[in-house]
N, CA, C and O atoms as a Tripos MOL2 file, in Angstrom:
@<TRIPOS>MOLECULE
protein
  288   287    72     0     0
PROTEIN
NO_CHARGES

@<TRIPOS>ATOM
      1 N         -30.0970   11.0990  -20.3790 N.3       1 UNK1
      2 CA        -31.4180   10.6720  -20.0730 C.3       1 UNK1
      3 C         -31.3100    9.5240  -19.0780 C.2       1 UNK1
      4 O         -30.5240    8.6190  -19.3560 O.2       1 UNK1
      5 N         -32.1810    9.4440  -17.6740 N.am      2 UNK2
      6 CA        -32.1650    8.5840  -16.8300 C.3       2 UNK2
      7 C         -33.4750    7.9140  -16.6490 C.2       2 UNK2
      8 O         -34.3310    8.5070  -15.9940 O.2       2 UNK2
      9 N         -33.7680    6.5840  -17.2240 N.am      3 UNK3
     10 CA        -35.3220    6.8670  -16.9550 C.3       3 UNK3
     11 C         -35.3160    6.6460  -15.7360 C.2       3 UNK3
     12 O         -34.1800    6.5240  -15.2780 O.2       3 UNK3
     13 N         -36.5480    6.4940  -14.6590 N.am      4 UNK4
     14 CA        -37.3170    6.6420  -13.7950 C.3       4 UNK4
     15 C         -36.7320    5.3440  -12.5820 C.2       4 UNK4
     16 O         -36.4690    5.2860  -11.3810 O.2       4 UNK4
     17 N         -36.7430    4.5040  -13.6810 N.am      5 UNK5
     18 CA        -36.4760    3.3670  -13.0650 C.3       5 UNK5
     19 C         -35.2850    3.3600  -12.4310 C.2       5 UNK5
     20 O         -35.0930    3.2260  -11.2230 O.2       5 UNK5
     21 N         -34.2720    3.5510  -13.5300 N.am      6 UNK6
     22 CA        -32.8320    3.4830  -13.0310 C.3       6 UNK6
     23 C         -32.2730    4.3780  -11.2860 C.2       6 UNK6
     24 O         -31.2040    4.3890  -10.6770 O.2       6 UNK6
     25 N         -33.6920    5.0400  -11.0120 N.am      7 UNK7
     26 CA        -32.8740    6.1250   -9.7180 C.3       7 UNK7
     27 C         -33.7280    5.3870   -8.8770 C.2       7 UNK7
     28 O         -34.8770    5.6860   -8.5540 O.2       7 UNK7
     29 N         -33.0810    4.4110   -8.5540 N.am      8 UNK8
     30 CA        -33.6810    3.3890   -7.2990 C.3       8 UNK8
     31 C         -32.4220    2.7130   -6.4320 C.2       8 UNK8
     32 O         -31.5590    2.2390   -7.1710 O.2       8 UNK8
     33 N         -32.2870    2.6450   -5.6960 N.am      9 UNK9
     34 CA        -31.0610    2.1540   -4.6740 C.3       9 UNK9
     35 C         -29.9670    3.1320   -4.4110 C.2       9 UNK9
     36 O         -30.2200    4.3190   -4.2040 O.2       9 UNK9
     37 N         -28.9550    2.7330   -4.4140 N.am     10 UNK10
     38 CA        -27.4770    3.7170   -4.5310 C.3      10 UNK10
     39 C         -27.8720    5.1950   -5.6430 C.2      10 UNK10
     40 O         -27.7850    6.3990   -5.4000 O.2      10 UNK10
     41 N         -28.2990    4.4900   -6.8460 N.am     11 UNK11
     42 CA        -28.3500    5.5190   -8.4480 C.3      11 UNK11
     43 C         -29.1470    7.0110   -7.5100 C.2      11 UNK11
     44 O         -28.9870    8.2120   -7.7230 O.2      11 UNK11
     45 N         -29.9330    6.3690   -6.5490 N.am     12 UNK12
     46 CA        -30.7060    7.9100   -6.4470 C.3      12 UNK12
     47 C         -29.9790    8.8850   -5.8300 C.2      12 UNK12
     48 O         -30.5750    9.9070   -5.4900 O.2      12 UNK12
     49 N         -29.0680    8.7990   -5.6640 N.am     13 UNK13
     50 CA        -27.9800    9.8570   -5.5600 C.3      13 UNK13
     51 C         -27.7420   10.3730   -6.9420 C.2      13 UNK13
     52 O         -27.5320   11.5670   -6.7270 O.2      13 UNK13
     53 N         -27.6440   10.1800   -8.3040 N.am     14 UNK14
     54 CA        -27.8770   10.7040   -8.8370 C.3      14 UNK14
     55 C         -28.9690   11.9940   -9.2190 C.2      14 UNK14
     56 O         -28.9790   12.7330  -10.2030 O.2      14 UNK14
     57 N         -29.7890   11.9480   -8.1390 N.am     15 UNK15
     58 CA        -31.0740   13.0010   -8.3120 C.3      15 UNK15
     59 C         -30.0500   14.4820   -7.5360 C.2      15 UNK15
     60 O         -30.4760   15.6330   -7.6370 O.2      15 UNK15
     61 N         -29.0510   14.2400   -6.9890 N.am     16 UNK16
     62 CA        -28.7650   15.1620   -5.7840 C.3      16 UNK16
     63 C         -27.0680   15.5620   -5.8550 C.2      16 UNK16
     64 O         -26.4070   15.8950   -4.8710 O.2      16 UNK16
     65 N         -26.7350   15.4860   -6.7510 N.am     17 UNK17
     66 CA        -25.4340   15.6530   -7.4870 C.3      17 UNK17
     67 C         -24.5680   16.9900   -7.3940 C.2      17 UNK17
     68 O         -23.3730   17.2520   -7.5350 O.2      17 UNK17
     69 N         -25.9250   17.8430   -7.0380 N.am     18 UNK18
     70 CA        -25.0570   19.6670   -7.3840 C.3      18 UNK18
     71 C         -24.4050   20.1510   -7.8430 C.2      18 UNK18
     72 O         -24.8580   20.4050   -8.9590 O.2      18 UNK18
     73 N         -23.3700   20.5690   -7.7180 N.am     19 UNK19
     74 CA        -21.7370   20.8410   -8.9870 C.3      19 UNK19
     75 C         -21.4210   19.8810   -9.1540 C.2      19 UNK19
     76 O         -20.8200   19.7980  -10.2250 O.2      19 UNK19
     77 N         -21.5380   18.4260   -8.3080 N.am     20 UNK20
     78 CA        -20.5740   17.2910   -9.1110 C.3      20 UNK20
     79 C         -20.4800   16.6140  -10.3660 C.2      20 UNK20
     80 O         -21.4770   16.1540  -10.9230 O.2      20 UNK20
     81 N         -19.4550   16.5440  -10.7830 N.am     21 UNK21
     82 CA        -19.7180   15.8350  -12.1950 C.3      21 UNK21
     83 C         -20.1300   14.9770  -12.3910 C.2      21 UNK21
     84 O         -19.9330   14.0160  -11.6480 O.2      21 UNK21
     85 N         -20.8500   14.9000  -13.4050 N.am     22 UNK22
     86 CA        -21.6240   13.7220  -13.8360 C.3      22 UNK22
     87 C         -20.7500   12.6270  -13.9040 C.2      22 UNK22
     88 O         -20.9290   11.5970  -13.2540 O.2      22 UNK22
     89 N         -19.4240   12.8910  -14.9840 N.am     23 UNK23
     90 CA        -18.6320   11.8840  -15.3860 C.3      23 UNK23
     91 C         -17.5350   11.7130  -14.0020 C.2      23 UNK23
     92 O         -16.5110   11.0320  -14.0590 O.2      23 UNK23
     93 N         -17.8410   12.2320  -13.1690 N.am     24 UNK24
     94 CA        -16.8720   11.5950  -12.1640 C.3      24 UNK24
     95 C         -17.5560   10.5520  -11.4250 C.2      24 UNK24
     96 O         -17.1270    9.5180  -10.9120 O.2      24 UNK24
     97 N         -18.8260   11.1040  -11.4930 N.am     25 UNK25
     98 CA        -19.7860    9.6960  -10.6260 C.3      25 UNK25
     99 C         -19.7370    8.3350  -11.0990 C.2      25 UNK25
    100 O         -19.4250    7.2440  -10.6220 O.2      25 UNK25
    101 N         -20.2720    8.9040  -12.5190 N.am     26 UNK26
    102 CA        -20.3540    7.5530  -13.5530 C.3      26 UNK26
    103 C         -19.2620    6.7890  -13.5030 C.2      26 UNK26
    104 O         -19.3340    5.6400  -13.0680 O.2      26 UNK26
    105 N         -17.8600    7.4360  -14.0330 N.am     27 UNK27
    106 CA        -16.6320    6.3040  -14.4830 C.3      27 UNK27
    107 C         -15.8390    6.3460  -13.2790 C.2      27 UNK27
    108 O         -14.6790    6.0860  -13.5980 O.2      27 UNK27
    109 N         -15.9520    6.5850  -11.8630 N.am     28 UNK28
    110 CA        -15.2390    5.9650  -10.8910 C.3      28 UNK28
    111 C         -16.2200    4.6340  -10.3240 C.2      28 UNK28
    112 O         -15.8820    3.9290   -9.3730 O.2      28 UNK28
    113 N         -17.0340    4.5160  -10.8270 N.am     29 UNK29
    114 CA        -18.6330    3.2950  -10.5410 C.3      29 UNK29
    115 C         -17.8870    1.8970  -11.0470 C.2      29 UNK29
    116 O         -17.6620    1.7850  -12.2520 O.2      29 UNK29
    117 N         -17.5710    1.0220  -10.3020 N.am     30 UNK30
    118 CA        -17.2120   -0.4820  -10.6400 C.3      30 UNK30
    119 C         -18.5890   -1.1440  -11.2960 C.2      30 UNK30
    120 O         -18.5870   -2.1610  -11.9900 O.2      30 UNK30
    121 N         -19.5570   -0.5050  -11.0020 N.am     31 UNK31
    122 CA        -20.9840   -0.9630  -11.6940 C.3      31 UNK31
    123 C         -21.2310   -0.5130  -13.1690 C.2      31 UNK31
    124 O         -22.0920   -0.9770  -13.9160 O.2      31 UNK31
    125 N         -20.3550    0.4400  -13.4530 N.am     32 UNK32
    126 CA        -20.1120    0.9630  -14.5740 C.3      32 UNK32
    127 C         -20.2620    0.0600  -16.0310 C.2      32 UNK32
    128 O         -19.0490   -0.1500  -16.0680 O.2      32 UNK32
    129 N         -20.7820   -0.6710  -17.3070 N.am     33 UNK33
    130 CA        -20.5640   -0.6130  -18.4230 C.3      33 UNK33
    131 C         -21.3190    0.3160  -19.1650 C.2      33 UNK33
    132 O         -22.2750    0.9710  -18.7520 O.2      33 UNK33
    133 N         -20.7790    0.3250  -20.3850 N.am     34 UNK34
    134 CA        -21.2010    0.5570  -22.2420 C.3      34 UNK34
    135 C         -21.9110   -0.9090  -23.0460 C.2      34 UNK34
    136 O         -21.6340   -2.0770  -23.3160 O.2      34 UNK34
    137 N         -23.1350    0.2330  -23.2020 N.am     35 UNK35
    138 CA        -23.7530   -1.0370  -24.0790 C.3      35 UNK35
    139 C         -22.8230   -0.5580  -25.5400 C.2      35 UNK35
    140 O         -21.9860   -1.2970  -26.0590 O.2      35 UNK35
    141 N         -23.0950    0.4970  -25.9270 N.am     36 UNK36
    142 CA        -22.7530    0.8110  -27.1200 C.3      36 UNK36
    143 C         -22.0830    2.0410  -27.2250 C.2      36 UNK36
    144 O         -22.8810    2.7280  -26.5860 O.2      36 UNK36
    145 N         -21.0520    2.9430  -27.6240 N.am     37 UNK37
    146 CA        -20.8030    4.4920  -28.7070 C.3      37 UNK37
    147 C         -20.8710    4.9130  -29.6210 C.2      37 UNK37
    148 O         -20.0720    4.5540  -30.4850 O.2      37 UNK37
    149 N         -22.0750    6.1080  -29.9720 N.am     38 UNK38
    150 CA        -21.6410    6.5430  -31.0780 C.3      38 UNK38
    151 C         -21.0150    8.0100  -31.1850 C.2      38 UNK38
    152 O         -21.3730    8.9140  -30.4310 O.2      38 UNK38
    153 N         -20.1550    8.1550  -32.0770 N.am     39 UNK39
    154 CA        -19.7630    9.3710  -32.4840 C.3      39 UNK39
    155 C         -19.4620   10.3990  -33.6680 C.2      39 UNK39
    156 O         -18.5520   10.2220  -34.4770 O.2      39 UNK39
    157 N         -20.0170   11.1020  -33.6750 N.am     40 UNK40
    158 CA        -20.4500   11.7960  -34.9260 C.3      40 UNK40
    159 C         -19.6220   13.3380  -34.6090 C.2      40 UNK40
    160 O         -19.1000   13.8250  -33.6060 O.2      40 UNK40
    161 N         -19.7880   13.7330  -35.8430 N.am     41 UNK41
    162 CA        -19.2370   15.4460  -35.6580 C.3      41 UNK41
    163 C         -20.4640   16.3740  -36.5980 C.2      41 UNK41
    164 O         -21.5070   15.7590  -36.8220 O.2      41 UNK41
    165 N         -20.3960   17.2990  -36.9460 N.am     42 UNK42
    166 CA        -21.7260   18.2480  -37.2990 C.3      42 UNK42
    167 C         -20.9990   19.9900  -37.0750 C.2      42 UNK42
    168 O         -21.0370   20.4790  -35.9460 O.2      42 UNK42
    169 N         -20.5060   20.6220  -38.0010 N.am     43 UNK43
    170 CA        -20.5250   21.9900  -37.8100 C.3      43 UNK43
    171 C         -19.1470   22.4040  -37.2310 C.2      43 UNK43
    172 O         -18.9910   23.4920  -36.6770 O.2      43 UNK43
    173 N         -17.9800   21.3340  -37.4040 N.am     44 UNK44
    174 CA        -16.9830   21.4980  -36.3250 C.3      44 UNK44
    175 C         -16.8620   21.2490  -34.9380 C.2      44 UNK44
    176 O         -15.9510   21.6340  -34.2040 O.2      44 UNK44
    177 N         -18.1910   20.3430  -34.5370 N.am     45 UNK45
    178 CA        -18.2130   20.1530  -33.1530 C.3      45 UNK45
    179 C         -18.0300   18.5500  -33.2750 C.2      45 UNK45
    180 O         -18.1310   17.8640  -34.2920 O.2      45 UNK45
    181 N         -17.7390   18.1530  -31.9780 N.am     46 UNK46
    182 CA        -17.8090   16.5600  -31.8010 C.3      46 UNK46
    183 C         -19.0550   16.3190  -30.4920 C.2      46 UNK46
    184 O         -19.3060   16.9150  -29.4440 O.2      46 UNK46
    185 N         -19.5200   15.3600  -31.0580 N.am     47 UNK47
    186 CA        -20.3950   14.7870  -29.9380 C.3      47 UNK47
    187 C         -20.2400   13.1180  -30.1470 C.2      47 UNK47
    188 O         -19.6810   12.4830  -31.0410 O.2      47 UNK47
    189 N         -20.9130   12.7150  -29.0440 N.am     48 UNK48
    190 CA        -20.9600   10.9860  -28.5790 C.3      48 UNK48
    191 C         -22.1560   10.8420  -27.7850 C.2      48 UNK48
    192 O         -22.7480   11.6530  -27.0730 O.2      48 UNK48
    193 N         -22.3490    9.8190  -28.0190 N.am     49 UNK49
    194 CA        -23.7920    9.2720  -27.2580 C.3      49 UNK49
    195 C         -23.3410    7.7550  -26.7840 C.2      49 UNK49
    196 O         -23.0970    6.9100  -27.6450 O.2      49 UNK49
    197 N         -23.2660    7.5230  -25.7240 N.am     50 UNK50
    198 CA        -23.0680    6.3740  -24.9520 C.3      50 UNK50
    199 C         -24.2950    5.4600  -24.1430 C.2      50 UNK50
    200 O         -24.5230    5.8810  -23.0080 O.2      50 UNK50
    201 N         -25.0590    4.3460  -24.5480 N.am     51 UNK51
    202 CA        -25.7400    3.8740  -23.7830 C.3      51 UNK51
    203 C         -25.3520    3.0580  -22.7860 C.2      51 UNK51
    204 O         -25.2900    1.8860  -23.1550 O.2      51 UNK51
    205 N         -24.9080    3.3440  -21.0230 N.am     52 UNK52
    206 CA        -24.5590    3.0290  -20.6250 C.3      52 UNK52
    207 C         -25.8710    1.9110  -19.3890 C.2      52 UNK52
    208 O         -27.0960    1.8470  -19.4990 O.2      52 UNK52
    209 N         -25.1070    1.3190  -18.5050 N.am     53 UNK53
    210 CA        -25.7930    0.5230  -17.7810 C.3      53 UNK53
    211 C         -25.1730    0.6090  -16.1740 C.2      53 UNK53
    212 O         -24.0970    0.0180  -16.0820 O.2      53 UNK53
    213 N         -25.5320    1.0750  -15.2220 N.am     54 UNK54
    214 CA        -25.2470    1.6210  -13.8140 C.3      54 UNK54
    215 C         -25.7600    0.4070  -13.0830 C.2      54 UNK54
    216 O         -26.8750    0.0040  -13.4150 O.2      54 UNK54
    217 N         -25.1900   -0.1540  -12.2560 N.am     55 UNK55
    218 CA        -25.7670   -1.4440  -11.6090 C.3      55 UNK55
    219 C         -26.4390   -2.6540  -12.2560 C.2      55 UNK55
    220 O         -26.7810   -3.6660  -11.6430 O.2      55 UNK55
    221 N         -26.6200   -2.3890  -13.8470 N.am     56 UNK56
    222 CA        -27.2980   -2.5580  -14.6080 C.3      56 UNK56
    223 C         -28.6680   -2.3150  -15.0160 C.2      56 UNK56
    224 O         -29.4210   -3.1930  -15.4380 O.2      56 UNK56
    225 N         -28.9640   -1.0900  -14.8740 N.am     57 UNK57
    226 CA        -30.2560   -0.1190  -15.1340 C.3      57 UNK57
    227 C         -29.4560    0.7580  -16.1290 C.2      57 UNK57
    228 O         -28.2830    1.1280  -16.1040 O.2      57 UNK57
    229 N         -30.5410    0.9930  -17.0860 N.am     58 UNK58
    230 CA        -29.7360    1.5080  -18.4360 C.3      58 UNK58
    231 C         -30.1010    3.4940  -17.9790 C.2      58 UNK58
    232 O         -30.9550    4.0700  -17.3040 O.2      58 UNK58
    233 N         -29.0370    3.8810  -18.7130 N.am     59 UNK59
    234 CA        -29.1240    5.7480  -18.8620 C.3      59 UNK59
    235 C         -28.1740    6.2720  -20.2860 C.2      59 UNK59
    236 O         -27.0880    5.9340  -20.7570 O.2      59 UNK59
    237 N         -28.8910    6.9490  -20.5360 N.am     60 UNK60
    238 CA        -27.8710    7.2960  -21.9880 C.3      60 UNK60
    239 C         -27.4090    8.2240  -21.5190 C.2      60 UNK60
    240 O         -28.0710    8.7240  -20.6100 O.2      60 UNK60
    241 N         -26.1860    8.8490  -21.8620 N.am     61 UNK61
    242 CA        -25.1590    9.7320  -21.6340 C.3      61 UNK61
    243 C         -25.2420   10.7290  -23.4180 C.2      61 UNK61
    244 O         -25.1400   10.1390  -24.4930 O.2      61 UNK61
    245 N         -25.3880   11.8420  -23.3230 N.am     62 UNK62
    246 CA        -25.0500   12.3380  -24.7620 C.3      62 UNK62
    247 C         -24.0420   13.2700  -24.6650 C.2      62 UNK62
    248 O         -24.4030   14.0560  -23.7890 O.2      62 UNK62
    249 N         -22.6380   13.7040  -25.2340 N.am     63 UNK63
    250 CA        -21.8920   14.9340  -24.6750 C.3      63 UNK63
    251 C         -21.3640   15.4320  -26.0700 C.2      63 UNK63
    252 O         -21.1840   14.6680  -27.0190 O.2      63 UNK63
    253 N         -21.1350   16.7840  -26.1040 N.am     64 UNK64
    254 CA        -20.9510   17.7350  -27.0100 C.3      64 UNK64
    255 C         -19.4980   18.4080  -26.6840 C.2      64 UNK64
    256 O         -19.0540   18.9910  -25.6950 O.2      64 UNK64
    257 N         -19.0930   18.1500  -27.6420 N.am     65 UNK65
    258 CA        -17.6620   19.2000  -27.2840 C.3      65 UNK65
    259 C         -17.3690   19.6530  -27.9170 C.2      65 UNK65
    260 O         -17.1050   19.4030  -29.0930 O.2      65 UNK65
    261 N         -17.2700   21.3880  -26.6780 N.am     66 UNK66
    262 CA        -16.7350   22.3740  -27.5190 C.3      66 UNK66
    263 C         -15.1790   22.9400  -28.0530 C.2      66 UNK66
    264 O         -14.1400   22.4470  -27.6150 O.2      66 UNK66
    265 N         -15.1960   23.6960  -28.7410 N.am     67 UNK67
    266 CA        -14.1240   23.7290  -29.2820 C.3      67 UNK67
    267 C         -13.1860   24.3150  -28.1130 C.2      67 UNK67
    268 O         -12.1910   23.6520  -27.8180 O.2      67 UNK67
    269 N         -13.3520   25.0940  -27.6700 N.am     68 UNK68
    270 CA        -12.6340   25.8520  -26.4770 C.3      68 UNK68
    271 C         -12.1760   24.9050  -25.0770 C.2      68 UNK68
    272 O         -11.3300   25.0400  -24.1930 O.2      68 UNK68
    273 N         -13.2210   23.8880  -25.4050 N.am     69 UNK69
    274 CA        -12.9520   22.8380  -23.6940 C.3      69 UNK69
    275 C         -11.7620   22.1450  -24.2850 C.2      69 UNK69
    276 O         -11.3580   21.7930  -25.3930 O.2      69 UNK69
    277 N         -11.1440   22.0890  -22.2090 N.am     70 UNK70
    278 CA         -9.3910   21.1220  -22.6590 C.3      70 UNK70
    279 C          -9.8010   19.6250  -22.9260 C.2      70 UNK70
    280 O         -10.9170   19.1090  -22.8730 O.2      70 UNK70
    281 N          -8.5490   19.0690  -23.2340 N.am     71 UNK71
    282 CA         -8.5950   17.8960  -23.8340 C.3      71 UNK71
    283 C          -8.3150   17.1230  -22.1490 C.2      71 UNK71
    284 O          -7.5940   17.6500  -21.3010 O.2      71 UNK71
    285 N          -9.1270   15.6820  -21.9280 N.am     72 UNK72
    286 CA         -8.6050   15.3410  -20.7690 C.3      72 UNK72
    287 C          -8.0470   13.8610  -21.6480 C.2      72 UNK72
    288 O          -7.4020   12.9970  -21.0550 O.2      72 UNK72
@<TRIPOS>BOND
     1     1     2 1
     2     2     3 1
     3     3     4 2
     4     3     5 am
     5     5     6 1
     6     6     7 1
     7     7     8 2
     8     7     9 am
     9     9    10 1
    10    10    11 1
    11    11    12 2
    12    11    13 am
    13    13    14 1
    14    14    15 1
    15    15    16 2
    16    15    17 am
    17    17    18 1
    18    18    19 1
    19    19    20 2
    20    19    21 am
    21    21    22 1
    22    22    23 1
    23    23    24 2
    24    23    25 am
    25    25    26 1
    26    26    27 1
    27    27    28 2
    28    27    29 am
    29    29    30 1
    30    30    31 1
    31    31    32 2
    32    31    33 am
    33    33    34 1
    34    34    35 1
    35    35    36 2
    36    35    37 am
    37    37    38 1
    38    38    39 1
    39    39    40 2
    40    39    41 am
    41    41    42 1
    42    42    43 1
    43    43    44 2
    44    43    45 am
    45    45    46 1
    46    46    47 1
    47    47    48 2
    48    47    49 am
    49    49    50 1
    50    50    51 1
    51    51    52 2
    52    51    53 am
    53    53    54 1
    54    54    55 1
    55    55    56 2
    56    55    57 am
    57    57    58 1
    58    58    59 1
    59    59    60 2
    60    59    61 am
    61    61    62 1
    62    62    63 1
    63    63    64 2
    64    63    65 am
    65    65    66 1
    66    66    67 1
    67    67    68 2
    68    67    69 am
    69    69    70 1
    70    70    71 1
    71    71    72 2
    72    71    73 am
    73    73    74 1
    74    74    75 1
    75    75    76 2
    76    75    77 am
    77    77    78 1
    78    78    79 1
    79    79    80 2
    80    79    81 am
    81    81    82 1
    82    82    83 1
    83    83    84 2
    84    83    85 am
    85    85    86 1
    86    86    87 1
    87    87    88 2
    88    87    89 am
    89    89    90 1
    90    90    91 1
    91    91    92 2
    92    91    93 am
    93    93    94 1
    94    94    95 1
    95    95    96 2
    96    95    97 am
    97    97    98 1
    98    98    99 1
    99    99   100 2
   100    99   101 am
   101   101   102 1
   102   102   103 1
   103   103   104 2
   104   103   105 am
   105   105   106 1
   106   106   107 1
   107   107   108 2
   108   107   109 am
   109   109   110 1
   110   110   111 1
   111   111   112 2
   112   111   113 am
   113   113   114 1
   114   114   115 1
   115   115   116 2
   116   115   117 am
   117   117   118 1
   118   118   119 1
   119   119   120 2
   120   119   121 am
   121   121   122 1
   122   122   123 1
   123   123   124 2
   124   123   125 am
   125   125   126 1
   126   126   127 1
   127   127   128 2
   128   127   129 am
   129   129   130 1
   130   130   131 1
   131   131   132 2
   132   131   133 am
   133   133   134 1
   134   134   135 1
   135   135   136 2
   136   135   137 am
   137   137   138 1
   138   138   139 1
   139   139   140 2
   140   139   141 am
   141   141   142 1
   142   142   143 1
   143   143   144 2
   144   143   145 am
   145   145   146 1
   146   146   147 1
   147   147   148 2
   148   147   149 am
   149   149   150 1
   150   150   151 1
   151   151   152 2
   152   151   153 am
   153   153   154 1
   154   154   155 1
   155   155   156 2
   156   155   157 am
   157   157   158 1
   158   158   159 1
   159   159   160 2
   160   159   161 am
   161   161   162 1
   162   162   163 1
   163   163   164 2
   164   163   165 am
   165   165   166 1
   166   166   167 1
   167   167   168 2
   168   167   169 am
   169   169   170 1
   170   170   171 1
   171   171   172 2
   172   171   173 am
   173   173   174 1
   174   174   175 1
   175   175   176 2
   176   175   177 am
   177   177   178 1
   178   178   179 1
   179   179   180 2
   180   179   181 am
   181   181   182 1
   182   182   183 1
   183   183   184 2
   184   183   185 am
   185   185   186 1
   186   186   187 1
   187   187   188 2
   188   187   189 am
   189   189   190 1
   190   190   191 1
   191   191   192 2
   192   191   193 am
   193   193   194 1
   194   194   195 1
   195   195   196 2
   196   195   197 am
   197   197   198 1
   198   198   199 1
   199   199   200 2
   200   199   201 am
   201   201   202 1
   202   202   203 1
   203   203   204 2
   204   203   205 am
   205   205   206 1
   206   206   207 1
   207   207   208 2
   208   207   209 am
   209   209   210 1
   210   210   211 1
   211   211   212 2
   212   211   213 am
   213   213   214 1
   214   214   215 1
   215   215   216 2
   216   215   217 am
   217   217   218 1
   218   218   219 1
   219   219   220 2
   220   219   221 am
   221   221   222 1
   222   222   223 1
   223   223   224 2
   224   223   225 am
   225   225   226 1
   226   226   227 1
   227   227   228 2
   228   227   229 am
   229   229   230 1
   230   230   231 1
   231   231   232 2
   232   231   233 am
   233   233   234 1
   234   234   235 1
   235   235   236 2
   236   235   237 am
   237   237   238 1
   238   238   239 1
   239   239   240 2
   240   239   241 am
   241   241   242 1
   242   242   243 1
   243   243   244 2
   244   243   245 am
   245   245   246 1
   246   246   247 1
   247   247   248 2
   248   247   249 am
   249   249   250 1
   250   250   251 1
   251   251   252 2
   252   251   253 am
   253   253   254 1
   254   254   255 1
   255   255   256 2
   256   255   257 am
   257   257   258 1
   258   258   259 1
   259   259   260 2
   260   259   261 am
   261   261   262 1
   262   262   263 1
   263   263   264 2
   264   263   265 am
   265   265   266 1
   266   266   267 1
   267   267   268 2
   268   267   269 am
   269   269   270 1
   270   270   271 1
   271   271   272 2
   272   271   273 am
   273   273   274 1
   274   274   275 1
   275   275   276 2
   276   275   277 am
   277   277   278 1
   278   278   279 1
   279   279   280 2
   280   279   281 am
   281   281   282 1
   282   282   283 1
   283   283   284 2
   284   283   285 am
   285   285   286 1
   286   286   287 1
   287   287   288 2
@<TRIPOS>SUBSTRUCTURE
     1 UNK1         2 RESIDUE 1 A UNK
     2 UNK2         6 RESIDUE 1 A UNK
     3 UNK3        10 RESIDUE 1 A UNK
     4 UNK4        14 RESIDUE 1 A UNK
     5 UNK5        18 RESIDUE 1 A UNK
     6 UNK6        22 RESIDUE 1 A UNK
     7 UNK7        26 RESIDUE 1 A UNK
     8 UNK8        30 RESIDUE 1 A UNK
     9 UNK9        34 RESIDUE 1 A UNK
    10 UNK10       38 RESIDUE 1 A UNK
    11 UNK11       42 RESIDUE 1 A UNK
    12 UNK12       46 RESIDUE 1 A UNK
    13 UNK13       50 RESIDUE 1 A UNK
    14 UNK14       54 RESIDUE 1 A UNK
    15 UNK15       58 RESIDUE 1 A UNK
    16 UNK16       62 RESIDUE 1 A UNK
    17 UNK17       66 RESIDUE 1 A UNK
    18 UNK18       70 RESIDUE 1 A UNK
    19 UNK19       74 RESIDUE 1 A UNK
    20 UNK20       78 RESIDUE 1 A UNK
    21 UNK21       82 RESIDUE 1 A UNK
    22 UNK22       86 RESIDUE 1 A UNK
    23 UNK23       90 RESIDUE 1 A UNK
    24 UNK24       94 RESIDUE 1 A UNK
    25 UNK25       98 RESIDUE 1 A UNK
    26 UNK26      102 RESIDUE 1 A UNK
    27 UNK27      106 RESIDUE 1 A UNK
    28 UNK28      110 RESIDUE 1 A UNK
    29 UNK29      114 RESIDUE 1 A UNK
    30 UNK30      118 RESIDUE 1 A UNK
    31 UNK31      122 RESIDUE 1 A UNK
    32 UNK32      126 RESIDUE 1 A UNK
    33 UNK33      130 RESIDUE 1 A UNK
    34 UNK34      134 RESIDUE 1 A UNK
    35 UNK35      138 RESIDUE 1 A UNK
    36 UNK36      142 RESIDUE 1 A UNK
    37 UNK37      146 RESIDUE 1 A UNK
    38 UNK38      150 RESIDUE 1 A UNK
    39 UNK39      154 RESIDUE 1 A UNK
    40 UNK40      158 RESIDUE 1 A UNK
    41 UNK41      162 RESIDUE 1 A UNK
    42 UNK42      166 RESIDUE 1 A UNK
    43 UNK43      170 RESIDUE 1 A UNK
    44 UNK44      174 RESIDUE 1 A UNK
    45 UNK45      178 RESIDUE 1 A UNK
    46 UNK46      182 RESIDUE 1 A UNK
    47 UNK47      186 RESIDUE 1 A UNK
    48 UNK48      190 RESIDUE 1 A UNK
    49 UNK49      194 RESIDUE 1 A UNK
    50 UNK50      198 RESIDUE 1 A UNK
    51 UNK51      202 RESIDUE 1 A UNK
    52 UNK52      206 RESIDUE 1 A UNK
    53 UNK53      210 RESIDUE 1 A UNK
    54 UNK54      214 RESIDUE 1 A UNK
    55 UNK55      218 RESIDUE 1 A UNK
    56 UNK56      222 RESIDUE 1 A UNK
    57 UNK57      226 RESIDUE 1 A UNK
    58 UNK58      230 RESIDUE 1 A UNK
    59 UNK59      234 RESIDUE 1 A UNK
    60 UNK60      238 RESIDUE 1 A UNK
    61 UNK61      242 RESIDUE 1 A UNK
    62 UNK62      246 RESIDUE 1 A UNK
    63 UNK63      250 RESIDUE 1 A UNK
    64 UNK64      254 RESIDUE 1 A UNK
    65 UNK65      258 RESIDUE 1 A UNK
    66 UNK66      262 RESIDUE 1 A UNK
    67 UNK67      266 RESIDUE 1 A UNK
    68 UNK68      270 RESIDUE 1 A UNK
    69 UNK69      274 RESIDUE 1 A UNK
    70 UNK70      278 RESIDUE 1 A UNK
    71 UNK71      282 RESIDUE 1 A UNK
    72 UNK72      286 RESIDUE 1 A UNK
């Protein structure tokens, strides 16, 4: 989730991303922190929810992983 606000300056390149990864944008970003992680599992799956801060404009990150995806 990005609110509205956060896609103002540099971030609005985030609107225009196409195949690129999300997480390559995000964690090569020196503007990059974590407010907080959580991580939970449910059904054999793992997920995390990260509230992060981009220039310092907040976006939550939520990711699900499946059983079949590699480990990086």
């Amino acid at each position: 989730m990005v609110p509205e606000s956060t896609l103002t300056g540099p971030e609005m390149a985030l609107q225009q991303m196409g195949k690129t990864p999300l997480g390559r944008y995000l964690f090569t970003s020196s503007e990059l922190t974590r407010d907080f992680i959580e991580i939970g599992h449910e059904a054999g799956l793992l997920g995390r929810r990260s509230r992060l801060r981009l220039s310092g404009k907040p976006l939550m990150l939520t990711e699900l992983f499946l059983p079949a995806s590699p480990l990086y």
